[in-house]
C-alpha positions in Angstrom: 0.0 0.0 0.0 1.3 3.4 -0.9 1.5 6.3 1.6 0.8 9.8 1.3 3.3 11.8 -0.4 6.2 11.9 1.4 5.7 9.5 3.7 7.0 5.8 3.6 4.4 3.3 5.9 6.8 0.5 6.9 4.3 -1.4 9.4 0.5 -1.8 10.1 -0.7 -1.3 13.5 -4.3 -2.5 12.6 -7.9 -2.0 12.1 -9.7 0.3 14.8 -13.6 1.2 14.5 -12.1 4.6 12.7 -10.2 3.4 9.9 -6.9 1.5 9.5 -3.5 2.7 11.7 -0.4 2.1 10.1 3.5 2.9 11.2 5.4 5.4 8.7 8.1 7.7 8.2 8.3 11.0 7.0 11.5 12.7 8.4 12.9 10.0 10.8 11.8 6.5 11.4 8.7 5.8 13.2 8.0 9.9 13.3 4.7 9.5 11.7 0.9 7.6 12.3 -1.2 7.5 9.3 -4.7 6.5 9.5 -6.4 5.6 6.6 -10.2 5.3 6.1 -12.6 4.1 3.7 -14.1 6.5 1.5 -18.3 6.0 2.7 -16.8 7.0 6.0 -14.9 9.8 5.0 -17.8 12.5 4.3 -18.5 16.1 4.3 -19.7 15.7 8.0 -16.4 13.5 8.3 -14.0 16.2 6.9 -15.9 19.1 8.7 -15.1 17.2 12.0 -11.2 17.2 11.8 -11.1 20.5 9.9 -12.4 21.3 13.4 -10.1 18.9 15.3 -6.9 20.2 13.7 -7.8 23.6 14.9 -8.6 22.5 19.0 -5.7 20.8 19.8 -5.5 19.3 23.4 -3.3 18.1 25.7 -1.9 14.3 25.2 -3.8 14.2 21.8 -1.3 13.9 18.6 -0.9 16.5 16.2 -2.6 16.5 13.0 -0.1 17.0 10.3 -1.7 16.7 6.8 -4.7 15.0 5.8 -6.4 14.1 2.2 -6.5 11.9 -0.6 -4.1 9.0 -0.9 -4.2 5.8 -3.1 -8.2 6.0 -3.0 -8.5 6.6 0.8 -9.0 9.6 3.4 -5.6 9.7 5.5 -4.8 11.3 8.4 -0.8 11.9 9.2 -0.1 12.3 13.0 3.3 12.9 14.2 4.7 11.3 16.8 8.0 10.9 18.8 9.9 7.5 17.4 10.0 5.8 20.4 6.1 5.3 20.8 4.2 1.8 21.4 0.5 1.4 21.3 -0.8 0.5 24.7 -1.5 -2.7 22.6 1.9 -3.9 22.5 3.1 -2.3 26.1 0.7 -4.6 27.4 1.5 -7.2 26.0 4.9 -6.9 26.7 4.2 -6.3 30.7 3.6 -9.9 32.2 1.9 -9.1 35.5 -1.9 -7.8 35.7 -1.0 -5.2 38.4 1.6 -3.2 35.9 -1.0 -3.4 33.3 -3.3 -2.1 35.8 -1.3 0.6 36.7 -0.7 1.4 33.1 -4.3 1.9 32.4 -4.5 4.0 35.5 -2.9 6.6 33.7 -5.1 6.1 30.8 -7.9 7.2 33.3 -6.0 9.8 34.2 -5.5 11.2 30.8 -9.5 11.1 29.7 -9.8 14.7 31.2 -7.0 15.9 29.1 -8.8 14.5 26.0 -12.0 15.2 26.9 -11.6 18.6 26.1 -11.4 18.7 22.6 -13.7 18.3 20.3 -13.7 14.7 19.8 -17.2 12.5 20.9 -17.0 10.1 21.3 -13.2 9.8 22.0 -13.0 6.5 20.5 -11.1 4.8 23.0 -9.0 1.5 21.7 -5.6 0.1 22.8 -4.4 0.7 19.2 -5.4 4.6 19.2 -4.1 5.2 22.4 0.2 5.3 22.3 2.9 5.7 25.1 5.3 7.8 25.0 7.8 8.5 27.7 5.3 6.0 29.8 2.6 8.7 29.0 -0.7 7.8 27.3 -1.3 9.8 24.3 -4.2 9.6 22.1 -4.4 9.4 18.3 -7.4 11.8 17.9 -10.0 11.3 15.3 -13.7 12.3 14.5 -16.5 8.8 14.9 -17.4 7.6 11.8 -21.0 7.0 11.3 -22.0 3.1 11.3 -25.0 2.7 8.9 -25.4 -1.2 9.8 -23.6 -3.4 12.1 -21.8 -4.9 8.8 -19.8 -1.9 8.8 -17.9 -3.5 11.2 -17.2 -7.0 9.8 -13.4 -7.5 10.3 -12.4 -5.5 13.0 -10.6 -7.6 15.8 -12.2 -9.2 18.7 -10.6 -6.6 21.0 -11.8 -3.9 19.2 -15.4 -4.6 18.9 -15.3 -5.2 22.8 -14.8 -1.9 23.4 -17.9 -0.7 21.4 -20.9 0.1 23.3 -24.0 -1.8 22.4 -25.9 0.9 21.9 -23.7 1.7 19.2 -24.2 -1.2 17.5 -27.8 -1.0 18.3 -27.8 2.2 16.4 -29.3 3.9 19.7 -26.2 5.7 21.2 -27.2 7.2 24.6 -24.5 9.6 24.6 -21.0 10.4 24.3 -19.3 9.8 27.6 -21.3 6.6 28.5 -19.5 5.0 25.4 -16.2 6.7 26.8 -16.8 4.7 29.8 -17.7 1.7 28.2 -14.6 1.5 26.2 -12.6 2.3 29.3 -13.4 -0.3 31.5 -13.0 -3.0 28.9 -9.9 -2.0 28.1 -9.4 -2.7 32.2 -11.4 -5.8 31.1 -9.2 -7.0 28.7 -5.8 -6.4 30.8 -7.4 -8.5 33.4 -7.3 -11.1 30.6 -11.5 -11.5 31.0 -12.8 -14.5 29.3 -14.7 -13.9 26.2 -18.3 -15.8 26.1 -18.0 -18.9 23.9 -19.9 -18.2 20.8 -21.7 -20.5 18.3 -19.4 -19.7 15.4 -16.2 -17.7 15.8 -17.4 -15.6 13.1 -18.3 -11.2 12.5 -22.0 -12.1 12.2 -22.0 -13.6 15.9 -19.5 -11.6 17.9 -21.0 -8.5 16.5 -24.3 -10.1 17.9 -22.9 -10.8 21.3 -21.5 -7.1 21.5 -24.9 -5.8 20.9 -25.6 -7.6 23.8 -22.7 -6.5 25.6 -22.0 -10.3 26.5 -19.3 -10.9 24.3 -16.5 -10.0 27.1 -17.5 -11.3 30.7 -16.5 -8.9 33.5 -16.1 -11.9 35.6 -12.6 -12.2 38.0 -13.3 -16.2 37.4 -11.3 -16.7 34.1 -8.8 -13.5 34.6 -5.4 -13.2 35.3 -6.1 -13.0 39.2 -4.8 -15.8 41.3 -7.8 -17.7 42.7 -6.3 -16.8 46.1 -7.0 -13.6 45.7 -10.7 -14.0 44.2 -12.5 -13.4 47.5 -10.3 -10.3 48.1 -12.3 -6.8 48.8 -10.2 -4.8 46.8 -10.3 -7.5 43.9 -14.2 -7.9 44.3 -14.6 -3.9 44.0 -12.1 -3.6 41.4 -14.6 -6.3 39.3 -17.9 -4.4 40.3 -16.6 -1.2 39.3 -15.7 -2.6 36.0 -19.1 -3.8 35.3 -20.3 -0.8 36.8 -18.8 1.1 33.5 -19.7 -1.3 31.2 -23.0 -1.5 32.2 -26.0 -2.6 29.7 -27.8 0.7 30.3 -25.4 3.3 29.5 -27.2 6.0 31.3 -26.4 3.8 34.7 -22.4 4.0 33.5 -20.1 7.2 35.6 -19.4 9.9 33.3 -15.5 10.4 34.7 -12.8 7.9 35.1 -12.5 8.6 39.4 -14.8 5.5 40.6 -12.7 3.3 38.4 -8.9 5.3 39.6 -10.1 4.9 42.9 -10.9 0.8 42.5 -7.6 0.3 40.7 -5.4 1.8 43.1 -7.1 -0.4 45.9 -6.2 -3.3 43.9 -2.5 -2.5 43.3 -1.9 -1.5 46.5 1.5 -3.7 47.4 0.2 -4.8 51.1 -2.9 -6.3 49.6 -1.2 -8.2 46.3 1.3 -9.3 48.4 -1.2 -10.7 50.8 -2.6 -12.8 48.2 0.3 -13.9 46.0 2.8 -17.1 47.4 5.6 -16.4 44.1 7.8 -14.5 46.7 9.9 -12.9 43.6 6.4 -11.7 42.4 5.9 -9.8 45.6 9.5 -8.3 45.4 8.4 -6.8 41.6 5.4 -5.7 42.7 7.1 -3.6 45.5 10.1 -2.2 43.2 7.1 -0.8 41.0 5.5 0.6 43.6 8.8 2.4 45.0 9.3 3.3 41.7 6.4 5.3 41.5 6.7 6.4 45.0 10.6 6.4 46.2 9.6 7.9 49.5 7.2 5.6 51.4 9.5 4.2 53.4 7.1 1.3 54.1 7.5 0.0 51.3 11.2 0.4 51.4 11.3 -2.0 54.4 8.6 -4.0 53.3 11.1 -5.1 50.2 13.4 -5.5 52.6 11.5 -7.9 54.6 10.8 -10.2 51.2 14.2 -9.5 49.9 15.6 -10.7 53.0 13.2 -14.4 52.7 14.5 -14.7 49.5 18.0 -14.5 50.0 19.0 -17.5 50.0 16.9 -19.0 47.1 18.9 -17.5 44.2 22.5 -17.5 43.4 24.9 -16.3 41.8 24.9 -12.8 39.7 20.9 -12.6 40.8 21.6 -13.3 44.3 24.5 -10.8 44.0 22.4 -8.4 42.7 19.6 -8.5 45.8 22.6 -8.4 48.3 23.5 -5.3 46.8 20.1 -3.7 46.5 19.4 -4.7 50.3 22.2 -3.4 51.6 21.6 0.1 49.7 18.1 0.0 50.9 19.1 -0.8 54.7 21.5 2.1 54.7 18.7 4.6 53.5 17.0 3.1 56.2 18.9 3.5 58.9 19.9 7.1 57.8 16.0 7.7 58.5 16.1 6.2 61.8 13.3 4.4 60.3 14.9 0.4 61.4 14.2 0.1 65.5 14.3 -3.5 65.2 18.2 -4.3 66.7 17.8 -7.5 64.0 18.2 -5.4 61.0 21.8 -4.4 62.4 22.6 -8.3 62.4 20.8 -8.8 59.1 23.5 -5.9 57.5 25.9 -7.6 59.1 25.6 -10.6 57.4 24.8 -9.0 53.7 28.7 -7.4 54.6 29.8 -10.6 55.3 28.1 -12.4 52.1 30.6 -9.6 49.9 33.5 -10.5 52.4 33.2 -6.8 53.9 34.3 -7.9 57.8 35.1 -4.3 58.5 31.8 -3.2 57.6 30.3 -6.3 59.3 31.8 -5.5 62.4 30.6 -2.0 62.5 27.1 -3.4 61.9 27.1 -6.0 64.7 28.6 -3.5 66.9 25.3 -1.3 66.2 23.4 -4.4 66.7 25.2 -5.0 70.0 24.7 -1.5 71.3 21.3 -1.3 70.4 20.5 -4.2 72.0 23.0 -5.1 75.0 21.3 -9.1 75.9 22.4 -10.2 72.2 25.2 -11.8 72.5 25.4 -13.8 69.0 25.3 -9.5 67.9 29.0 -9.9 70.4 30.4 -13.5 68.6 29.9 -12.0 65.0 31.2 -8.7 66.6 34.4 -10.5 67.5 34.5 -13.2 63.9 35.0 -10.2 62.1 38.2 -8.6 64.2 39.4 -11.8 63.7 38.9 -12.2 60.1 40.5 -9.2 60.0 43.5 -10.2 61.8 42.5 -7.9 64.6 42.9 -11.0 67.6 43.8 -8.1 70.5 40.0 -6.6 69.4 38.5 -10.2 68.8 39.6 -11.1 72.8 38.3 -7.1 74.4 35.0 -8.5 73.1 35.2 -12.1 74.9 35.9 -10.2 77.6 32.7 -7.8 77.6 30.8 -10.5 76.2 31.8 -12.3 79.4 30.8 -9.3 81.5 27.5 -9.0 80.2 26.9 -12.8 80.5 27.8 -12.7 84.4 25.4 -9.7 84.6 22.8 -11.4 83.1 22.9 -14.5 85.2 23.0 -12.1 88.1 19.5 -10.4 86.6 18.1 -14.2 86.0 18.1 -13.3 82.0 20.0 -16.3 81.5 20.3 -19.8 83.5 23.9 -20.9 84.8 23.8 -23.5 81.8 23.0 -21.5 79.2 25.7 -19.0 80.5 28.3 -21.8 80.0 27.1 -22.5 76.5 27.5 -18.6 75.6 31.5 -18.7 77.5 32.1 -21.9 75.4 31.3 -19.8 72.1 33.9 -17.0 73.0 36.8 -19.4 74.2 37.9 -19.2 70.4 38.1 -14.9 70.4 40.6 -15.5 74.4 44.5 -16.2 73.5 
């Protein structure tokens, strides 16, 4: 297929419910979007619209740069920065249903942005909507009027999903109840919803079931969700909001995007996925994209801590190098904030010093551990290890003999028994010359 002039198309993106997306090049690769769309959709009416368009930009909508005649079709040429991705293809790329989530969270987030210019219905598919910079941008572009459901023969399942049934129906209700609609089934869809099982796998009866507005089920049974979490509130609200938008009577469906932002951050929240996922290194990513998003809740910071640390010892090698690394940067911030009161993480640095053959830091970390906590004396027998791994044996034997000191003291206090105070001497007998 040839492009308009001056533009090369190198790649088709695919069918949408306003035309046919395609990848091109104009000035540098990837720089343009051309849409192309039949000519009984590209009317006076049609033209008038994104005469109208072109002139009310808004934010995160593309720029129009030409538009006309090419090869027998009405194009429309938007420029865009090289590096975009349709949401399409960043969620498929992003494995886990809480990123996807929190992608489409900022999808919602964008409909007031686009909402303001002139486009209604916005016309809301993962192929129209692009990332850039890990911002959703949308490929503007006036609806194109469907004389019969047949005008929509070959678009993709996951298109038609999106389309209200009232569309289809011919009886639109209005223009932010389809905005809605088309929202929360893209939500839907990351959730990886089942689709209803149809008679034939054909246009005639999909287009049938989406003017019933059963051909996507809004169920969490089916869906990416672990069946662990299936009984969670925050999972169970997320679902009800979702059918909430995509409701069969679109005057029932909310008009902004804040019922459904408000459901999706409840269900990405870290504490409750974790609480309802066993894959341990799940829980870790989960965490890192929520620090990532917000680098100062130090709850969080620990809380990685805390799974990092159970995890430790399940990898090896450059991996397991790697978390030491990370949890020792993330203790240290830690501490710095006087956030760790727990004696234990002291002991815990310790040993992530010791696992990169760092004794001097190790022995500054069991010395805080000791001093923060005077009864542990295991804090005291790595204290002392380390001075003598260093070759240090004078320091190593000044901490059997405080260790000793505190052991007599804590018999006299009944902290320990006689016998357990011998079994604490016997471990510093190695650190007395």
């Amino acid at each position: 297929m040839d492009g308009p002039p001056g533009v090369r198309l190198t790649a088709a993106v695919g069918r949408t419910g306003r035309g046919t997306l395609w990848r091109a090049t104009r000035e540098v690769d990837h720089d343009r979007i051309v849409r192309f769309i039949d000519p009984r959709f590209s009317d006076g009416r049609f033209r008038q619209a994104l005469t109208a368009l072109r002139g009310r930009a808004s934010g995160r909508m593309l720029a129009i740069r030409e538009d006309g005649w090419s090869d027998g079709q009405y194009y429309v040429e938007y420029a865009v920065d090289p590096s975009w991705r349709t949401l399409e293809e960043r969620l498929a790329a992003l494995p886990d249903w809480w990123d996807r989530l929190a992608l489409l969270d900022q999808v919602c987030a964008a409909l007031d942005h686009w909402r303001h210019g002139p486009v209604r219905p916005l016309g809301i598919t993962a192929r129209e909507i692009v990332i850039i910079d890990d911002q959703p941008w949308l490929a503007p572009c006036p609806p194109t009027t469907v004389a019969s459901p047949c005008d929509l023969f070959g678009l993709d399942v996951t298109v038609v999903e999106t389309l209200a049934p009232e569309l289809i129906r011919g009886t639109p209700f209005d223009d932010q109840a389809q905005d809605a609609y088309a929202l929360a089934t893209l939500v839907a869809q990351a959730m990886a919803c089942p689709r209803t099982r149809l008679a034939a796998d054909d246009d005639e009866h999909r287009i049938e079931a989406q003017a019933r507005g059963v051909l996507l089920r809004s169920t969490v049974d089916g869906s990416a969700v672990p069946a662990t979490m299936h009984g969670s509130p925050q999972v169970e609200r997320l679902f009800r909001t979702i059918r909430h938008y995509r409701h069969s009577r679109p005057d029932v469906r909310p008009r902004d995007a804040s019922e459904l932002r408000d459901a999706i951050a409840a269900a990405i929240d870290p504490v409750t996925l974790i609480g309802g996922i066993a894959d341990g290194d799940a829980a870790i990513r989960i965490v890192d994209a929520a620090l990532a998003r917000e680098p100062e809740r130090t709850d969080l910071r620990l809380l990685r801590c805390e799974l990092a640390w159970d995890q430790l010892d399940l990898v090896a090698g450059s991996p397991a190098d790697d978390r030491v690394d990370r949890l020792t940067r993330d203790l240290k911030v830690l501490f710095g904030q006087n956030v760790l009161t727990d004696p234990l993480w002291h002991k815990r640095l310790a040993h992530l010093h010791l696992r990169r053959d760092d004794h001097r830091a190790a022995a500054n970390a069991f010395h805080a551990a000791a001093a923060a906590d005077p009864s542990d004396l295991d804090a005291l027998v790595g204290y002392a290890r380390s001075w003598l791994a260093l070759g240090e044996r004078g320091y190593a034997h000044q901490t059997a003999v405080e260790a000793n000191r505190r052991i007599d003291r804590m018999v006299r206090n009944q902290l320990l028994t006689p016998g357990e105070a011998d079994q604490w001497r016997t471990r510093f007998v190695p650190f007395t010359p």
